[in-house]
PDB file of N, CA, C and O in Angstrom:
ATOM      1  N   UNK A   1     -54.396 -11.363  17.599  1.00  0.00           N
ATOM      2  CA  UNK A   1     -53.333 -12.186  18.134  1.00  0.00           C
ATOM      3  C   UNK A   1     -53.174 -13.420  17.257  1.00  0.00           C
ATOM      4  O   UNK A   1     -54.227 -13.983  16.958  1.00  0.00           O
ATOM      5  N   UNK A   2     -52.180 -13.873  16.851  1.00  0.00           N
ATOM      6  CA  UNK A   2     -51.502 -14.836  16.292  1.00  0.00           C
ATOM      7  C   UNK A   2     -52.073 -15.880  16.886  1.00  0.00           C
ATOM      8  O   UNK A   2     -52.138 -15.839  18.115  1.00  0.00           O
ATOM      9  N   UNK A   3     -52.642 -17.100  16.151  1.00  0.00           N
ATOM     10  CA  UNK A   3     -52.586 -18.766  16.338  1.00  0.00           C
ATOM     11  C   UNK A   3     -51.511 -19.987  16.290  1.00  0.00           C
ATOM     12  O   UNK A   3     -51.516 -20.971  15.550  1.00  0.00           O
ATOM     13  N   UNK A   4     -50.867 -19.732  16.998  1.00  0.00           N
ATOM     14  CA  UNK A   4     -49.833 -20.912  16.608  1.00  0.00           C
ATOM     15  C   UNK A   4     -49.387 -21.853  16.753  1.00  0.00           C
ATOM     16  O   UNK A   4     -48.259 -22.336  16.655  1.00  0.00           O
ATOM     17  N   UNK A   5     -51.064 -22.401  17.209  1.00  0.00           N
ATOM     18  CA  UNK A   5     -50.950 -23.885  18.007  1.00  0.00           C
ATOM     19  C   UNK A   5     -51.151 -24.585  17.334  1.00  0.00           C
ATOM     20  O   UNK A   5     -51.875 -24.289  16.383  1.00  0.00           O
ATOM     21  N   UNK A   6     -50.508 -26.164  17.491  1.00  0.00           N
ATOM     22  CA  UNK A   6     -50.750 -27.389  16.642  1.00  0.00           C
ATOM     23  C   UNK A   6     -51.599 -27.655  16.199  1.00  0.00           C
ATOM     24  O   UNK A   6     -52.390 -27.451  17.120  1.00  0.00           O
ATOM     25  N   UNK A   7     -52.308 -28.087  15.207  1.00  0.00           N
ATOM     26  CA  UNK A   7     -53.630 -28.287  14.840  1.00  0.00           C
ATOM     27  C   UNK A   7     -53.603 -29.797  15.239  1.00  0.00           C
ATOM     28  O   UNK A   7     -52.603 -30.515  15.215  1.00  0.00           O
ATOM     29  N   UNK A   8     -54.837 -30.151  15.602  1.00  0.00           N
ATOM     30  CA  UNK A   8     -55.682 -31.792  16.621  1.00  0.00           C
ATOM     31  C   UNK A   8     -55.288 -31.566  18.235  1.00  0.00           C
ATOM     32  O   UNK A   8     -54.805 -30.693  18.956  1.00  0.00           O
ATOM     33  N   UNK A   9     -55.692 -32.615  18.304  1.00  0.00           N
ATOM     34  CA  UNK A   9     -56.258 -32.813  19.744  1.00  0.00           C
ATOM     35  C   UNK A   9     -54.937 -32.419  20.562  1.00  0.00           C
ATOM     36  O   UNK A   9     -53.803 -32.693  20.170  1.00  0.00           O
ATOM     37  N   UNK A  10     -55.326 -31.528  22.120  1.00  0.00           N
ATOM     38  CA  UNK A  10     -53.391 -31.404  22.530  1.00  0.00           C
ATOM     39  C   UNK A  10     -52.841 -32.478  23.058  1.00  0.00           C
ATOM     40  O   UNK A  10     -51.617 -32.574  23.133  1.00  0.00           O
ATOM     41  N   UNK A  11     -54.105 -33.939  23.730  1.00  0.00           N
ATOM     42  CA  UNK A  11     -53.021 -35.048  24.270  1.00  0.00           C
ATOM     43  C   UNK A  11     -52.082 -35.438  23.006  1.00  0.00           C
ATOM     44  O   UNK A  11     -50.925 -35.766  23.268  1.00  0.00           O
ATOM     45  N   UNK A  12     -52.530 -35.423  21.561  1.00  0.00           N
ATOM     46  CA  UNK A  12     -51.681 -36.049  20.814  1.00  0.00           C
ATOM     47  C   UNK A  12     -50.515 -35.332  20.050  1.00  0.00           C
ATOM     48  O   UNK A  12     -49.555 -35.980  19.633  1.00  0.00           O
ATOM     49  N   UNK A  13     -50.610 -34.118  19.895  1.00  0.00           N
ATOM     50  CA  UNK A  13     -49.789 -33.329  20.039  1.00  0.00           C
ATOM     51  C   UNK A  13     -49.492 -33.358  18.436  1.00  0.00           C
ATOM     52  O   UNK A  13     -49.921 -34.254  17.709  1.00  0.00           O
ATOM     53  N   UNK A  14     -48.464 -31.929  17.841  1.00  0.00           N
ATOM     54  CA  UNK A  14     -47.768 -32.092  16.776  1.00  0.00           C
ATOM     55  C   UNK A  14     -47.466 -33.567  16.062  1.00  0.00           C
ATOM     56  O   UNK A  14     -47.144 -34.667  16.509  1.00  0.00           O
ATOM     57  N   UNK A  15     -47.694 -33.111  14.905  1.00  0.00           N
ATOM     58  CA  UNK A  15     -46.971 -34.831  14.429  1.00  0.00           C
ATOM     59  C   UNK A  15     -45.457 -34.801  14.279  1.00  0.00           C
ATOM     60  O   UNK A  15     -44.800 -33.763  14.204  1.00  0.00           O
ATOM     61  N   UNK A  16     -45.047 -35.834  14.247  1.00  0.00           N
ATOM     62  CA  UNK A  16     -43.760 -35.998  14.928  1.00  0.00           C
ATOM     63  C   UNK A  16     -42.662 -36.631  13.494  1.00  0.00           C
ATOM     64  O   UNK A  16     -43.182 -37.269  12.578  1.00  0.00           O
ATOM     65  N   UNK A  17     -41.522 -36.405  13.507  1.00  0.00           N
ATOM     66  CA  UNK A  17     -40.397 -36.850  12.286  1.00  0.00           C
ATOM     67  C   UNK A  17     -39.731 -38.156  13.392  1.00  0.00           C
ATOM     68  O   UNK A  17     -38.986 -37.954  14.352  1.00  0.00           O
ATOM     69  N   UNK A  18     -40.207 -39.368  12.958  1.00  0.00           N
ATOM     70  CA  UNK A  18     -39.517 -40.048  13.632  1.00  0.00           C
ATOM     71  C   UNK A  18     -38.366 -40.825  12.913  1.00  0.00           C
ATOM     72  O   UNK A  18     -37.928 -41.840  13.453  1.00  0.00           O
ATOM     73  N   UNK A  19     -37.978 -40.497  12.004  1.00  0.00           N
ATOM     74  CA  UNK A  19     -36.991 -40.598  11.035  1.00  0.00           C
ATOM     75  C   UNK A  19     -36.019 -39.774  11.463  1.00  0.00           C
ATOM     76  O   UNK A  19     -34.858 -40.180  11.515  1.00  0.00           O
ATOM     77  N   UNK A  20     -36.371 -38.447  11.846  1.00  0.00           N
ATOM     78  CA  UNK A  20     -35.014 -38.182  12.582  1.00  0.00           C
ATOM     79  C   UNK A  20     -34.959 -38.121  14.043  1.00  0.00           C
ATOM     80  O   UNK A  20     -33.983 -37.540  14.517  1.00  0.00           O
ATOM     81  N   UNK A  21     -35.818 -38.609  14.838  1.00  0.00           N
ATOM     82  CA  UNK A  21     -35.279 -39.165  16.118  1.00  0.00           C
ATOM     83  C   UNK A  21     -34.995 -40.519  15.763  1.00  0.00           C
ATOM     84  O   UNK A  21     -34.565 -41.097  16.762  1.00  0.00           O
ATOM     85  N   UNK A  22     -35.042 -41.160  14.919  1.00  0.00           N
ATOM     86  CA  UNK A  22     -33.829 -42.181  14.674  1.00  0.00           C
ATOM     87  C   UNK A  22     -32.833 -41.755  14.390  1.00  0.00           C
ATOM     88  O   UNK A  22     -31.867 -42.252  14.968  1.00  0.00           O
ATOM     89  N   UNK A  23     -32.652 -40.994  13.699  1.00  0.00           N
ATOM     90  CA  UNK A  23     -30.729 -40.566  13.650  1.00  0.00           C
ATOM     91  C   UNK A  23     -30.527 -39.925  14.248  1.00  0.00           C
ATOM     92  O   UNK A  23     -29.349 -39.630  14.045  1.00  0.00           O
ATOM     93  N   UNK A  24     -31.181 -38.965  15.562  1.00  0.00           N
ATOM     94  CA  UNK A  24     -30.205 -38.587  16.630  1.00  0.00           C
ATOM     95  C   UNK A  24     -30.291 -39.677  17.576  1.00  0.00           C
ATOM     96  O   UNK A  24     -29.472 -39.459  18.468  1.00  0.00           O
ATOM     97  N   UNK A  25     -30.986 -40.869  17.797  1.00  0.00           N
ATOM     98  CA  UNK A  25     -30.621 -41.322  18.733  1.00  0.00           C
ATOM     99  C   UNK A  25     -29.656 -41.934  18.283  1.00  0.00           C
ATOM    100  O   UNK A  25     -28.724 -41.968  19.085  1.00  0.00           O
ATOM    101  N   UNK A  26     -29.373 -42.700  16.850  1.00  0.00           N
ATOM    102  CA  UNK A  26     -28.193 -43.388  16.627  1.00  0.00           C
ATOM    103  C   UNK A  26     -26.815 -42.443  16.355  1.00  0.00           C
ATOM    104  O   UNK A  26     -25.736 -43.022  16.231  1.00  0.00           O
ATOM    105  N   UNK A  27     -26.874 -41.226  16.282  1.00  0.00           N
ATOM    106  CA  UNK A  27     -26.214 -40.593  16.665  1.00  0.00           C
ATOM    107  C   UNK A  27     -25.331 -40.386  17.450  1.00  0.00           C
ATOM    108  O   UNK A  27     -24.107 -40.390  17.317  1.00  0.00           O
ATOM    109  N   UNK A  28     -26.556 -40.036  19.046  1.00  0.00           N
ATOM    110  CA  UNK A  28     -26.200 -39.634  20.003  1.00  0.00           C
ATOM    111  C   UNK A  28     -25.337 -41.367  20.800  1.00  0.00           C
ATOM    112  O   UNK A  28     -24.605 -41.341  21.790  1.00  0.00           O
ATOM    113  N   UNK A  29     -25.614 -42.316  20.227  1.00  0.00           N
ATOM    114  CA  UNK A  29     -25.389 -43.870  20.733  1.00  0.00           C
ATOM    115  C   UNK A  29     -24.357 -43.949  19.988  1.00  0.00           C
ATOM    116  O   UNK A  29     -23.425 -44.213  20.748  1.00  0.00           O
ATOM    117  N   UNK A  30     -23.882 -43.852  18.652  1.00  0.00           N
ATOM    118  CA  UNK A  30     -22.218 -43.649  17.778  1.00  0.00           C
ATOM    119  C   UNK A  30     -21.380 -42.606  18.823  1.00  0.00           C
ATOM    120  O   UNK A  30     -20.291 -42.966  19.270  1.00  0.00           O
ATOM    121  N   UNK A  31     -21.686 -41.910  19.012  1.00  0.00           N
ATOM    122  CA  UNK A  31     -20.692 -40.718  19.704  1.00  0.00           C
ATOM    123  C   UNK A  31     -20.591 -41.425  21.530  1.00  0.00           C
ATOM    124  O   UNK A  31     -19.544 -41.471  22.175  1.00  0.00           O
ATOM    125  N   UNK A  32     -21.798 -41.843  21.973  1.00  0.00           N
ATOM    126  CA  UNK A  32     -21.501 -42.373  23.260  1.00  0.00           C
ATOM    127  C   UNK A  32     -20.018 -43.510  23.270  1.00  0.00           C
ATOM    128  O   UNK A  32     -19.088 -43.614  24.069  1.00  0.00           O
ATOM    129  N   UNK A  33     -20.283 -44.093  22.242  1.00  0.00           N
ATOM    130  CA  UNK A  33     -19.587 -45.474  22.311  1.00  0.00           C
ATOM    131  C   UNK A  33     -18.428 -45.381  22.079  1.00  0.00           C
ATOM    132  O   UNK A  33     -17.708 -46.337  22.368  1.00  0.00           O
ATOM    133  N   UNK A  34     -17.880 -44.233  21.497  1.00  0.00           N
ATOM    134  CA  UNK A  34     -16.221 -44.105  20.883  1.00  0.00           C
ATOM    135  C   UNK A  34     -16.147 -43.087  21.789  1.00  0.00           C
ATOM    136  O   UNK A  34     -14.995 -42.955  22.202  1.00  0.00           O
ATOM    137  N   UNK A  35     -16.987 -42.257  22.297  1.00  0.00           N
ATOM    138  CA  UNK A  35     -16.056 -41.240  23.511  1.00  0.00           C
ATOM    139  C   UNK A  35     -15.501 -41.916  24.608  1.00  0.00           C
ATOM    140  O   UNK A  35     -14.565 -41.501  25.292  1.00  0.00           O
ATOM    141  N   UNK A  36     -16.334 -43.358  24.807  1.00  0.00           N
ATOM    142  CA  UNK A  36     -16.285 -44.373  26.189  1.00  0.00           C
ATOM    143  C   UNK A  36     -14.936 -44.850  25.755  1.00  0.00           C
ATOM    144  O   UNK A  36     -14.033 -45.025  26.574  1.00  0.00           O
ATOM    145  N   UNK A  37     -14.782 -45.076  24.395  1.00  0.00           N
ATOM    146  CA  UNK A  37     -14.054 -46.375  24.357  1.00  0.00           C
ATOM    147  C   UNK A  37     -12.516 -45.453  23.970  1.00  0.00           C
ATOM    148  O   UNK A  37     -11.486 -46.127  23.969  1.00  0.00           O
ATOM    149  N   UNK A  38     -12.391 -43.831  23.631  1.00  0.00           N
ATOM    150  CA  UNK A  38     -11.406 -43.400  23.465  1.00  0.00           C
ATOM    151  C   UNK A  38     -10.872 -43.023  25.457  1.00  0.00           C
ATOM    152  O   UNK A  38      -9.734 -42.886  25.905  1.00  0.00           O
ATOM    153  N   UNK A  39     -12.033 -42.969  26.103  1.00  0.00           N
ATOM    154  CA  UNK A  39     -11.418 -42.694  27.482  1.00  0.00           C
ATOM    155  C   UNK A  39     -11.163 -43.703  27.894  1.00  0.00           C
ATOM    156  O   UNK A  39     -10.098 -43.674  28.511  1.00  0.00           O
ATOM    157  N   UNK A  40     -11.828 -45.051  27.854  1.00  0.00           N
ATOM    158  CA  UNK A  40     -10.986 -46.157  28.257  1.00  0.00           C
ATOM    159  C   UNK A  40      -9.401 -46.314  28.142  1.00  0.00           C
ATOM    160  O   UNK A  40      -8.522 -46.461  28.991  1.00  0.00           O
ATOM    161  N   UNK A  41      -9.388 -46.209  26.504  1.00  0.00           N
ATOM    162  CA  UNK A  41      -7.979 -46.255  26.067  1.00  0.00           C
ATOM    163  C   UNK A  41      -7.400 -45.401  26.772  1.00  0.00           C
ATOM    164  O   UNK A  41      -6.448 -46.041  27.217  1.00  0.00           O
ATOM    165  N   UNK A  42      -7.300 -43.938  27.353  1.00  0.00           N
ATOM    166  CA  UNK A  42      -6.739 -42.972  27.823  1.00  0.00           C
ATOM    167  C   UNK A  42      -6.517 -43.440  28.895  1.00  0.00           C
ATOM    168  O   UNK A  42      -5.297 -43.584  28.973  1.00  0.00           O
ATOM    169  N   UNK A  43      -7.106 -43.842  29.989  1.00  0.00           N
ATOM    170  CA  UNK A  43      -6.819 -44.311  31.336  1.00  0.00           C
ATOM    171  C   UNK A  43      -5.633 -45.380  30.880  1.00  0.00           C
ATOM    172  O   UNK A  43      -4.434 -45.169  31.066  1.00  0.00           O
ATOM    173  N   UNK A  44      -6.241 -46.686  30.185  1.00  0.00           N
ATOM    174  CA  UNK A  44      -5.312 -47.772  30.100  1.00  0.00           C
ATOM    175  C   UNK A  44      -3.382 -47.242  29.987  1.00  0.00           C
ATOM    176  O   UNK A  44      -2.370 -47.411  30.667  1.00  0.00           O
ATOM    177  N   UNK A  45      -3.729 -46.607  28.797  1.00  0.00           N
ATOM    178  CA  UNK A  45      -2.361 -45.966  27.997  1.00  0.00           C
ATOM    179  C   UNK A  45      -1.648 -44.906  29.695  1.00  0.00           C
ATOM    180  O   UNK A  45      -0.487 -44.886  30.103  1.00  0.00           O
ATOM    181  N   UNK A  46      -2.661 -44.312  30.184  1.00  0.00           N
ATOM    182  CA  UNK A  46      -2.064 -43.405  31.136  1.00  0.00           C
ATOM    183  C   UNK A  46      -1.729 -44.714  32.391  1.00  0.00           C
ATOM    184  O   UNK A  46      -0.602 -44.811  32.877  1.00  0.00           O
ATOM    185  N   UNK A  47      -2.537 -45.378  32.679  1.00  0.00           N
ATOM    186  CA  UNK A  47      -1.689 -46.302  33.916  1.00  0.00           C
ATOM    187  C   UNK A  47      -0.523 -47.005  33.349  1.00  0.00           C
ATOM    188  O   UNK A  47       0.425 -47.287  34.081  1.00  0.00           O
ATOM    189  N   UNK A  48      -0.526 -47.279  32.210  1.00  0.00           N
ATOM    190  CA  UNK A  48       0.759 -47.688  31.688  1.00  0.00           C
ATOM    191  C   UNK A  48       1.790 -47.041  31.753  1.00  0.00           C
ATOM    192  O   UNK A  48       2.745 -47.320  32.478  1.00  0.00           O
ATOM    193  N   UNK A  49       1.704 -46.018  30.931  1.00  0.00           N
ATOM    194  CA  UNK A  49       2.866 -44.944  30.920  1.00  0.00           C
ATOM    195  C   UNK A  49       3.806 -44.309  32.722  1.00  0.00           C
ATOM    196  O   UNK A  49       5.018 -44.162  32.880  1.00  0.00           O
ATOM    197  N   UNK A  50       2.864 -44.112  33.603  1.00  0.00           N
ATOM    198  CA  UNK A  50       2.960 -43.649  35.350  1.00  0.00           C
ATOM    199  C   UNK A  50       3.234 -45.155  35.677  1.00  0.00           C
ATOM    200  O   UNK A  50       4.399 -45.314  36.039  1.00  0.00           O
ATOM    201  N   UNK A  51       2.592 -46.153  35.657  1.00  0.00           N
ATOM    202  CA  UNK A  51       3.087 -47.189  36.495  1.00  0.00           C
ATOM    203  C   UNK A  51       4.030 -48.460  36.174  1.00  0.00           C
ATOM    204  O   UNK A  51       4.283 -49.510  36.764  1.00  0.00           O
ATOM    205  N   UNK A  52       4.405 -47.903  35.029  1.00  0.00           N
ATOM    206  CA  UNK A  52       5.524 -48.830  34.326  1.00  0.00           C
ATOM    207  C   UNK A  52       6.853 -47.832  33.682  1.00  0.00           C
ATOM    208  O   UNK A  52       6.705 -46.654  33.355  1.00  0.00           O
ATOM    209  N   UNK A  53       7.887 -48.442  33.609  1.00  0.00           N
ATOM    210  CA  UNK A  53       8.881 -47.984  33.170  1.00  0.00           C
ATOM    211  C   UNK A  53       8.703 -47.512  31.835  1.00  0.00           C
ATOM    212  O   UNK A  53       9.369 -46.492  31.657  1.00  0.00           O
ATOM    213  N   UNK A  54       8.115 -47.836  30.921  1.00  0.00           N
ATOM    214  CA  UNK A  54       7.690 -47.771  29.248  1.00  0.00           C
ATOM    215  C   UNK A  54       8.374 -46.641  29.061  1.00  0.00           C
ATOM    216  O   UNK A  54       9.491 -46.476  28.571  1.00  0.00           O
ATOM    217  N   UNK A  55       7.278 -45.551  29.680  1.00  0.00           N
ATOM    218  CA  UNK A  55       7.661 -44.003  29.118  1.00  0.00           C
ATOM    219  C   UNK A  55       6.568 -43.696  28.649  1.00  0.00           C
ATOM    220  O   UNK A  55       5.693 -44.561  28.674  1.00  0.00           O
ATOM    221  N   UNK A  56       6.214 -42.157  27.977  1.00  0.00           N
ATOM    222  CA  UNK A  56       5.665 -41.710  27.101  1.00  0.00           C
ATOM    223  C   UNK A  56       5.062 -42.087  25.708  1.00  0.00           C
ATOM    224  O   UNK A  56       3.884 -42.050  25.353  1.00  0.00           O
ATOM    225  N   UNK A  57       6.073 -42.425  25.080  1.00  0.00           N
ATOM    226  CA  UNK A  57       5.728 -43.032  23.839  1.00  0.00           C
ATOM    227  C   UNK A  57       4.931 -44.555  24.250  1.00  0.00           C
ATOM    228  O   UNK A  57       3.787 -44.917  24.524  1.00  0.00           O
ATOM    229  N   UNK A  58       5.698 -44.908  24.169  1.00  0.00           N
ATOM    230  CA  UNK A  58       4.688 -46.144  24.592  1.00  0.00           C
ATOM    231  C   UNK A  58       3.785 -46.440  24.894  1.00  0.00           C
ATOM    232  O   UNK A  58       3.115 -47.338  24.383  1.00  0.00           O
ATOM    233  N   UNK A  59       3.442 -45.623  26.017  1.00  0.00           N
ATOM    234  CA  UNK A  59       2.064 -45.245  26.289  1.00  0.00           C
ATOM    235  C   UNK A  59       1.133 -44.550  25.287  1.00  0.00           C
ATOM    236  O   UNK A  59      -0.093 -44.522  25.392  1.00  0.00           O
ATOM    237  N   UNK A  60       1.917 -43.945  24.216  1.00  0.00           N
ATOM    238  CA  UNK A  60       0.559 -43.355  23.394  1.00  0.00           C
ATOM    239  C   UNK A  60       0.817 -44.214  22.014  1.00  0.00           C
ATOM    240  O   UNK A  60       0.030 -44.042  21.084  1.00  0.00           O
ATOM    241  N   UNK A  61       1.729 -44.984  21.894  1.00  0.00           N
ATOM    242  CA  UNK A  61       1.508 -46.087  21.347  1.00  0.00           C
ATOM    243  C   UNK A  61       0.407 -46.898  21.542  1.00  0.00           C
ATOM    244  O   UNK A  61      -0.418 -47.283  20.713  1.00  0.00           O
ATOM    245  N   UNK A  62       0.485 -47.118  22.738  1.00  0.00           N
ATOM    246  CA  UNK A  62      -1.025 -48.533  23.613  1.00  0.00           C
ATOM    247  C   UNK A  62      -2.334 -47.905  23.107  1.00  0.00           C
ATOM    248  O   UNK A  62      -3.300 -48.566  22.727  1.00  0.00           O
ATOM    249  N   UNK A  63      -2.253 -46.183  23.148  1.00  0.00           N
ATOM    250  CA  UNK A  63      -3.485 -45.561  23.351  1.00  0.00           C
ATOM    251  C   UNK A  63      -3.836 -45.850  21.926  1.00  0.00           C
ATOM    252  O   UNK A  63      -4.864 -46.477  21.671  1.00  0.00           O
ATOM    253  N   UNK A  64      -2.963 -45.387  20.898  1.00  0.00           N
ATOM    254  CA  UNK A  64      -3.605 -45.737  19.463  1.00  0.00           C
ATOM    255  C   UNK A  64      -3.928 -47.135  19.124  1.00  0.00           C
ATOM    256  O   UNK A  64      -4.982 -47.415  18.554  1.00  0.00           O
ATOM    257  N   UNK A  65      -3.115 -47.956  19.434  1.00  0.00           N
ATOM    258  CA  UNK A  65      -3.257 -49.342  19.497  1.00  0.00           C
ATOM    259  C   UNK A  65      -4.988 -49.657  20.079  1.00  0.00           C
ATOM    260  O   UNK A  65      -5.916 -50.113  19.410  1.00  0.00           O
ATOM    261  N   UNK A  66      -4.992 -49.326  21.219  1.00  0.00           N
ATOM    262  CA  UNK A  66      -6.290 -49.709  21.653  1.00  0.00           C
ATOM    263  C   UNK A  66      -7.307 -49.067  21.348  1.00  0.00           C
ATOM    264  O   UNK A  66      -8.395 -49.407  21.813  1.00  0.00           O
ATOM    265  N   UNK A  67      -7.190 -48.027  20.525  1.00  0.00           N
ATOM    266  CA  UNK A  67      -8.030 -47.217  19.648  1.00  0.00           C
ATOM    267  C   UNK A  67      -8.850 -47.649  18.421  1.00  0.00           C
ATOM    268  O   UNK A  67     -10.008 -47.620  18.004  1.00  0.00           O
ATOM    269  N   UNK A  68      -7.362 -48.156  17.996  1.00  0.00           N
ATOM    270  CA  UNK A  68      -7.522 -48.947  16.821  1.00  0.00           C
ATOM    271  C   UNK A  68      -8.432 -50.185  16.867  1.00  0.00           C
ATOM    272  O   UNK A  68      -9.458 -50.298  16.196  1.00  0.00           O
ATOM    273  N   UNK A  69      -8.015 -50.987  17.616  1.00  0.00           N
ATOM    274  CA  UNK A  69      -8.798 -52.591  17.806  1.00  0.00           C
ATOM    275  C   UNK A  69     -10.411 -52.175  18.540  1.00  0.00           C
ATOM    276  O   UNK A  69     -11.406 -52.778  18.140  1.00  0.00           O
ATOM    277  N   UNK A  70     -10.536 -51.053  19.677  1.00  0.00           N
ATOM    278  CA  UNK A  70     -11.789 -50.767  19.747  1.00  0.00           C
ATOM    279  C   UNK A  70     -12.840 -50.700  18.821  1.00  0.00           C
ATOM    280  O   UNK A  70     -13.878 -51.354  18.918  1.00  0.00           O
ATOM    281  N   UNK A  71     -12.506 -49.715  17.703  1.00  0.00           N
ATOM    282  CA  UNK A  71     -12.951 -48.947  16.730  1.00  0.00           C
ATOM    283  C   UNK A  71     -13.253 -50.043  15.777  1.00  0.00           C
ATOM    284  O   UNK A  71     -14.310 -49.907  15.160  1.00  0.00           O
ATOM    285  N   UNK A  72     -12.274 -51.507  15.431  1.00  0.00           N
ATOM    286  CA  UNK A  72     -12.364 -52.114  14.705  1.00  0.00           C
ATOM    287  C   UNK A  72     -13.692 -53.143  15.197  1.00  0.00           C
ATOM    288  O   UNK A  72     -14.557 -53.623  14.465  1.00  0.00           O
ATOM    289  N   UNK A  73     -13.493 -53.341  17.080  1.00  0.00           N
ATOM    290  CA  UNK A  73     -14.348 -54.600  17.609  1.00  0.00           C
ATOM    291  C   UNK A  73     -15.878 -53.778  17.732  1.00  0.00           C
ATOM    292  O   UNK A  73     -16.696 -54.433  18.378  1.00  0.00           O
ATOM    293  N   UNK A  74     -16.398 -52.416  17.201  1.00  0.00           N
ATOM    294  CA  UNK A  74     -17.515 -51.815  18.165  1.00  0.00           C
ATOM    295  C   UNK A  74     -17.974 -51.849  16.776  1.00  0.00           C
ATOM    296  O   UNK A  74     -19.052 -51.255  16.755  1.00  0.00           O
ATOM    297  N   UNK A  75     -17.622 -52.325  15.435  1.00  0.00           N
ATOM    298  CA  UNK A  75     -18.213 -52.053  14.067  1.00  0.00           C
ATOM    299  C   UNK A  75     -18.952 -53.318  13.815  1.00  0.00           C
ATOM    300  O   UNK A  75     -19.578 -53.468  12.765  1.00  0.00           O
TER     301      UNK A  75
END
């Protein structure tokens, strides 16, 4: 039968790449922050568009607009 357990002790376990659980967590924290901040914009742009006369365009005007300045203020 095959051995294919970690070699040392098991509380300490495999050794670990923590070089790349730094880049998935900064990763996974880049992608949190612009999915938040593109649905923000989506709500904003959508109560605009339904609860104001604007229209359509306009509303996805706001949405890029506030896309834009997000993207610019989260850098």
């Amino acid at each position: 039968m095959a051995d294919s357990h970690p070699e040392g002790v098991v509380e300490t376990g495999a050794k670990m790449d923590y070089e790349e659980h730094e880049r998935s967590y900064t990763l996974f924290v880049n992608l949190s922050k612009y999915i938040l901040l593109s649905c923000a914009a989506l709500l904003i742009a959508m109560a605009f568009g339904f609860f104001t006369s604007a229209g359509f365009f306009s509303a996805f005007f706001l949405f890029i607009f506030l896309c834009v300045v997000g993207v610019w203020a989260l850098r």
